[in-house]
C-alpha positions as CSV (number, residue, x, y, z in Angstrom):
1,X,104.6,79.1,109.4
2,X,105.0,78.0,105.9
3,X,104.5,74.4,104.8
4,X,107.4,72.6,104.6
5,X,109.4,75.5,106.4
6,X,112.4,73.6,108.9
7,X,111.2,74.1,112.4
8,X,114.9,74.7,113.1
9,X,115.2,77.6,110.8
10,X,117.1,80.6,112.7
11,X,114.4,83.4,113.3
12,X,114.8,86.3,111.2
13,X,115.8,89.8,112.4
14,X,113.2,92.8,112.8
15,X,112.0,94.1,110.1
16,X,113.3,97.8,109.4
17,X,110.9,100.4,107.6
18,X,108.6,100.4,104.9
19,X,110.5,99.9,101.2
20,X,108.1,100.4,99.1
21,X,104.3,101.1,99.7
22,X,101.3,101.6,96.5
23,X,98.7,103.4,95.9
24,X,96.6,102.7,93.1
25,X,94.9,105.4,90.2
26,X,93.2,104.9,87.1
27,X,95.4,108.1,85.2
28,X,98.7,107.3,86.7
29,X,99.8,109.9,84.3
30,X,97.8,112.7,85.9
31,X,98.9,111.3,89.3
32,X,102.6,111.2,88.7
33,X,102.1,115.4,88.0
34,X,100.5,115.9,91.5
35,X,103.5,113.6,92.8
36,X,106.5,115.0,91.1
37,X,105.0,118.9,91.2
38,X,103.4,118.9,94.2
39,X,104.6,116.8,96.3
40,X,108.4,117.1,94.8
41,X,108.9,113.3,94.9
42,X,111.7,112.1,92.4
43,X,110.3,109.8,89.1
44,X,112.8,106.9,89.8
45,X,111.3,104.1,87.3
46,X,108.4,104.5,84.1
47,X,105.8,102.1,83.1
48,X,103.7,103.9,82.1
49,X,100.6,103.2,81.4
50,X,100.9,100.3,84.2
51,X,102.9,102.1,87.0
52,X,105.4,104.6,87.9
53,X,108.3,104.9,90.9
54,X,108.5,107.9,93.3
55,X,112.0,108.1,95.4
56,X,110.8,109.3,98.9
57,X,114.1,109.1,100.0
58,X,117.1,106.8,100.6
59,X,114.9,103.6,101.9
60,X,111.5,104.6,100.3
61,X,109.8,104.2,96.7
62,X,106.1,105.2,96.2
63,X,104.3,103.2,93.4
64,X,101.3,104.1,91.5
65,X,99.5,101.6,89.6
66,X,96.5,101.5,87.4
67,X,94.5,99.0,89.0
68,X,93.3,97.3,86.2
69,X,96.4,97.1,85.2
70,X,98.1,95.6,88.4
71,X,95.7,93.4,88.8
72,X,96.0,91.4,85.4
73,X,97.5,88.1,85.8
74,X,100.6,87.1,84.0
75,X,102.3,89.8,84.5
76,X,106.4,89.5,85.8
77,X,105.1,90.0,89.1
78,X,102.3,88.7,90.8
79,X,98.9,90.3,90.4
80,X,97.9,92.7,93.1
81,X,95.4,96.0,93.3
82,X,92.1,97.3,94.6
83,X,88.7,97.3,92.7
84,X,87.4,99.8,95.2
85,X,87.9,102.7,97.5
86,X,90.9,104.9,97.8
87,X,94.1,104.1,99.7
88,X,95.8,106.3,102.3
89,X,99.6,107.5,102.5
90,X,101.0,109.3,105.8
91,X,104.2,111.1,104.9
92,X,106.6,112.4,107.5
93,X,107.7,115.6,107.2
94,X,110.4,118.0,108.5
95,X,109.9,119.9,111.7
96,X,108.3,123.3,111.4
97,X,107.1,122.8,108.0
98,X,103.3,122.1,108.1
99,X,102.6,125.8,108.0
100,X,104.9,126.0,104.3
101,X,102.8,122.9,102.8
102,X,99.7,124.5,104.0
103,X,100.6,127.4,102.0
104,X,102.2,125.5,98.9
105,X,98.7,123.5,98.6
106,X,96.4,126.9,98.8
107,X,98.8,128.4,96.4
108,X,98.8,125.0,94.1
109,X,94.8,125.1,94.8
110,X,95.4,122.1,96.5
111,X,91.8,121.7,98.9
112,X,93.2,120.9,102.4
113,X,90.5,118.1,103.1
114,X,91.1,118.1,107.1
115,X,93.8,119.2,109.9
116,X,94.4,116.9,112.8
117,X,96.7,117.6,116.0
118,X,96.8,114.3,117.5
119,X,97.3,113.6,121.5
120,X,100.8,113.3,121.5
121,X,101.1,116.9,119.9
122,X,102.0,115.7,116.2
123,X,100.0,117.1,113.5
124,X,98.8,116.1,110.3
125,X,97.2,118.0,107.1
126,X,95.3,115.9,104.6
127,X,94.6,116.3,100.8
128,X,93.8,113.7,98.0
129,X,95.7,112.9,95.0
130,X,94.1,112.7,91.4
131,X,93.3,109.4,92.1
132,X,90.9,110.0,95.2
133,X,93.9,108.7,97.8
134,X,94.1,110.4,100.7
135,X,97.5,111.8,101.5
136,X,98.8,112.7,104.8
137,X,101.4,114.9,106.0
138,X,103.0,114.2,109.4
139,X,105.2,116.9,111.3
140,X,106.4,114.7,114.6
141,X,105.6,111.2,115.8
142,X,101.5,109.8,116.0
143,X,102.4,106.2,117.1
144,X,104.2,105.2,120.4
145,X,107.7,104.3,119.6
């Protein structure tokens, strides 16, 4: 609980999905290419060199920040990024399409890092961005519901 929070305070309600998630890059430039041509996300905000915004769909936004960048204080919101390592991104997908994305990253020379088909039948294919993030893609449901 929050300091000075009301112990009467009504209990908020569930939270929903995710709004916004980030992955972090040191060429957000060269990222935003593998994002918007590859992956056919939609550019929704620029700044550049800091950060760009990725429309994933109606609830969704993907930002990619330079991590030195992110993490300089001062800025209009408050500092945040890694130093080190590489972060991870599931994406779902549509039914039926892992074979087409399979193909779309051999034809894009896109190495397809590992396969997974998980116990309750989904399946995922895994590649890395620019920036050394691993990026999954999920055709049905991994997690119990």
């Amino acid at each position: 609980m929050t300091a000075g929070a009301p112990r009467d305070a009504p209990e908020p309600s569930g939270i929903q999905s995710i709004y916004e998630t980030v992955l972090y890059a040191p060429d957000v430039r060269v990222c935003l290419a593998f994002y918007t041509d590859i992956l056919r996300l939609r550019q929704v905000a620029d700044f550049l060199p800091t950060a760009v915004g990725l429309r994933i769909d109606d609830r969704s936004v993907l930002l990619i920040f330079d991590p030195e960048e992110a993490s300089m204080p001062g800025r209009e919101v408050p500092s945040h990024g890694t130093r080190e390592g590489v972060g991870h991104v599931a994406f779902r997908i549509e039914p039926g399409q892992l074979d087409a994305w399979r193909c779309w990253f051999v034809a894009q020379n896109i190495e397809i890092e590992q396969e997974v088909t998980w116990s309750s039948g989904a399946k995922s294919i895994y590649v890395r961005d620019p920036g050394g993030n691993s990026v999954e893609l999920v055709e049905g449901e991994i997690w119990d519901r």
